[in-house]
N, C-alpha and C positions, 0 to 999 in steps of 0.2 A: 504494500500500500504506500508505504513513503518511500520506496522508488517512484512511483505512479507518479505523485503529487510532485517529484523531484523533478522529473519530465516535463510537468506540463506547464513549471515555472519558467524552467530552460526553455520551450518551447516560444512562452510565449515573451519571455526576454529578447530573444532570438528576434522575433517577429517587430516589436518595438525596434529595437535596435536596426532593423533594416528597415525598417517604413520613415525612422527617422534619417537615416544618413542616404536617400534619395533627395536628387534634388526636383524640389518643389515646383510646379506650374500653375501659371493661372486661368483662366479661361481663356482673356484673350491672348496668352502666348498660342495656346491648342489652334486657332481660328485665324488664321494670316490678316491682314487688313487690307481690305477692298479699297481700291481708291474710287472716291465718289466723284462723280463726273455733275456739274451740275449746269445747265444750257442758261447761260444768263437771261435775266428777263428782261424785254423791250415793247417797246410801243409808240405808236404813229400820234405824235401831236404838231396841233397846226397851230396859230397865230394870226390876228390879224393887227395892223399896227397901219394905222394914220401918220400918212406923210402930208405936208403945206406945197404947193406947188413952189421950184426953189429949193427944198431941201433935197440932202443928199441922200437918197433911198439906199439902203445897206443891201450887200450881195449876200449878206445869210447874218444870224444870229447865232448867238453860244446858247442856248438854254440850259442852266443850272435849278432846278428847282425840286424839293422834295424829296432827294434823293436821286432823282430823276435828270441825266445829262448827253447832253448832244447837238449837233449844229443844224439849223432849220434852213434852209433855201426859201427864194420866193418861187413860188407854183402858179400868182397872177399877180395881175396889177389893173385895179380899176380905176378910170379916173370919178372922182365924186365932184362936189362943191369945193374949189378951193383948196385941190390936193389931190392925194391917190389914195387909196386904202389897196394895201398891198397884202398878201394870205401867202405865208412862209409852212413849209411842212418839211418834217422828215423825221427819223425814228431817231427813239432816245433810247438809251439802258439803265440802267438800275444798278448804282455803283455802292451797295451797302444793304440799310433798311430805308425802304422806298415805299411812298404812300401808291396803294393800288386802293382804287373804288372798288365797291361792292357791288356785284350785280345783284341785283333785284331779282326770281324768278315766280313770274304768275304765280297765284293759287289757282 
């Protein structure tokens, strides 16, 4: 009987002793790391801006706004009362945290 118990101390001495002298991992060692691709977000904003006849109409704008940045072209030029009103577009990106609206959809 106390060989038995003498056993099954050694045994499990044994079993301690090697469970501790492996070396340890973690989860994410086990799981490699994916690299995350992420498609920048953008989107089409236009402008419209009032020139005086005389003044000097700009060949594009910087738009900086909200997060939101990129250079706008003009796309027309109407003449009105007294000037032009000119409609600049072209696409911005999202260089951070950028206000995006919400869509609304039906009930």
């Amino acid at each position: 009987m106390k060989k038995k118990i003498v056993s099954t101390v050694a045994a499990a001495g044994l079993a301690l002793t090697l469970s501790f002298g492996l070396p340890s991992q973690s989860f994410a060692e086990l799981s490699p790391a994916e690299p995350v691709i992420v498609a920048a977000a953008s989107k089409v904003v236009s402008i419209q801006k009032n020139y005086r006849t005389g003044d000097n109409i700009k060949s594009y704008l910087v738009y900086n706004t909200g997060g939101w940045s990129g250079t706008l072209y003009p796309v027309s030029k109407q003449a009105v009362d007294g000037g032009y009103l000119v409609i600049y577009s072209g696409t911005v990106t999202c260089s951070g945290n950028c206000a995006v609206p919400q869509t609304v959809s039906p009930k």
